[in-house]
N, C-alpha and C positions, 0 to 999 in steps of 0.2 A: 576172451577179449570182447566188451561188448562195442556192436557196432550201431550207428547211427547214418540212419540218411536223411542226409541235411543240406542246407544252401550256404554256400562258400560265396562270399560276396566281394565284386569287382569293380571296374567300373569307378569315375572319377565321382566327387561332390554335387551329390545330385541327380546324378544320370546310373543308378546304381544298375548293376548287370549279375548276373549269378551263375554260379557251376550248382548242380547238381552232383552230392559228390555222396559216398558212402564215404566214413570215415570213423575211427576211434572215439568213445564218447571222450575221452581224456585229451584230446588232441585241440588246439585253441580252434576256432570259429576260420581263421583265415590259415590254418597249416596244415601239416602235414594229411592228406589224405590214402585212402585206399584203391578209392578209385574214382574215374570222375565217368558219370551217368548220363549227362546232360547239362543242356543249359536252361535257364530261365530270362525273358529280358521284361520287365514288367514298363519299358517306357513306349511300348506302342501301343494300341490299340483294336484288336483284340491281343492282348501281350502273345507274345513269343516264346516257344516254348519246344525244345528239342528234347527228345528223352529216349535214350535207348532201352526200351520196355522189356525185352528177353533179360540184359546183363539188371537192371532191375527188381527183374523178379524173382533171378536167382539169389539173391544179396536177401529178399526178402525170404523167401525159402529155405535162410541160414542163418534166419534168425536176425536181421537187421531188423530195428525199428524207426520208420521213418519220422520228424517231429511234424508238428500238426501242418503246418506251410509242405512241407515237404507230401506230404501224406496228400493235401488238396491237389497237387500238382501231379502226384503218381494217379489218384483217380480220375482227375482230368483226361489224360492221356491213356488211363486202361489197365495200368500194370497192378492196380488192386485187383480190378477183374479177371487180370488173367491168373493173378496167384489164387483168387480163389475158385476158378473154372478148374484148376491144376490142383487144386486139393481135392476137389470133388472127384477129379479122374485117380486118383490117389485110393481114396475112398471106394470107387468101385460104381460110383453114382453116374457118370460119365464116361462115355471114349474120349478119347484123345481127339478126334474127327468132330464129333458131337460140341467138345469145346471149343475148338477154334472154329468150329463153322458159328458159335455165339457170340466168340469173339469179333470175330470178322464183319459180324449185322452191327453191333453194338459202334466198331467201329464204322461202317458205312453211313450213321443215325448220325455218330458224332459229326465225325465230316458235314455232312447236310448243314448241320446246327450251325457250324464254323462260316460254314458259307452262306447262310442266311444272315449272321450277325454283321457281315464283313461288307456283303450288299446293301442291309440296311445303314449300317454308318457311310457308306459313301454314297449313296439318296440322299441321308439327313445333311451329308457334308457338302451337295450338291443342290439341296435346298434353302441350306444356311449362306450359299452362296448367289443364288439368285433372286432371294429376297434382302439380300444384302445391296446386290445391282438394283433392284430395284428405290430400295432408300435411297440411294446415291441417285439415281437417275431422279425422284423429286425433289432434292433436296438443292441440283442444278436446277431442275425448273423452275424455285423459287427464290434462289440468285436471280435465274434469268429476269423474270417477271421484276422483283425490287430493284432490278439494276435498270430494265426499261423504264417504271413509274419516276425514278429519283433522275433518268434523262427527260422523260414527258415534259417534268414542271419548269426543267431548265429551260428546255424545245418554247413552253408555251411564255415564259418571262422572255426570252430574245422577243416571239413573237411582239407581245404587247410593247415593249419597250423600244421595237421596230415601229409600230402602229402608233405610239405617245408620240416620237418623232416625227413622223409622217404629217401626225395633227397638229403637232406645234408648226410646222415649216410650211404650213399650207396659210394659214391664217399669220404667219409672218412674209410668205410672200408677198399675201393681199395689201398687208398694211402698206412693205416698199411698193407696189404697184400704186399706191393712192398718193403715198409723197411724190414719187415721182411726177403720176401725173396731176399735183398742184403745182409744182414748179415751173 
């Protein structure tokens, strides 16, 4: 019975989610499987990814072949390396000791890498946010300012139309003060 390890897909319209599963090449995409390996979630950022790499690598050990997405996923996480660390001690070219202590660095490097990528996106998400505040904060200061100027011109027509008044009512005092005193 050939076996396949492949992504068994979850997860509603859009928002897809994955088992990591060994299964029957015969068996459809969403049934029946052999066994399930792990998960996949490709909607975050660095995506998400659970993979029990021992039961993995025995599936591979026995002949499983993973499809190419699958295959990215097990190197990802190591379980091609350790099947072929565990060939080598097979072979005669390795201890058992020898390999997992290359295992274990290779995993220490990955880690770092995860945590480097994970720092940098939340700087860049931390960047994307403060020059965001910052748009928004001049984009208030130049409401501010056109909403002062479109008050100024208002400010300064009362004035003048205060001061036309003033000049009319001075020089129509004078005239009642002249009838008057002709009378």
């Amino acid at each position: 019975m050939p076996v396949k390890i492949r992504l068994q897909r979850h997860g509603r319209k859009g928002k897809p989610f994955y088992w990591v599963v060994a299964a029957d090449v015969r068996a459809k995409r969403d049934g029946k499987f052999l066994a399930k390996l792990g998960t996949y979630n490709p909607n975050t950022n660095p995506a998400q990814i659970e993979l029990d790499v021992d039961a993995s690598v025995q599936w591979l050990q026995n002949g499983a072949q993973p499809t190419d997405t699958a295959k990215r996923i097990l190197s990802y996480k190591g379980a091609l390396l350790k099947h072929h660390l565990l060939g080598g001690v097979a072979k005669g070219a390795l201890t058992e000791e020898q390999a997992q202590a290359k295992f274990e660095a290779w995993l220490e490097e990955k880690s770092g890498k995860v945590v480097a990528k994970k720092e940098d996106l939340a700087k860049a998400k931390e960047d994307a946010k403060a020059k965001a505040l910052e748009a928004e904060k001049e984009v208030n200061e130049k409401r501010k300012a056109a909403q002062a100027e479109a008050e100024a011109p208002a400010e300064e027509e009362v004035a003048e139309e205060t001061a036309a008044e003033t000049t009319e009512e001075a020089p129509a005092a004078e005239a009642d003060e002249n009838k008057e005193a002709e009378a």
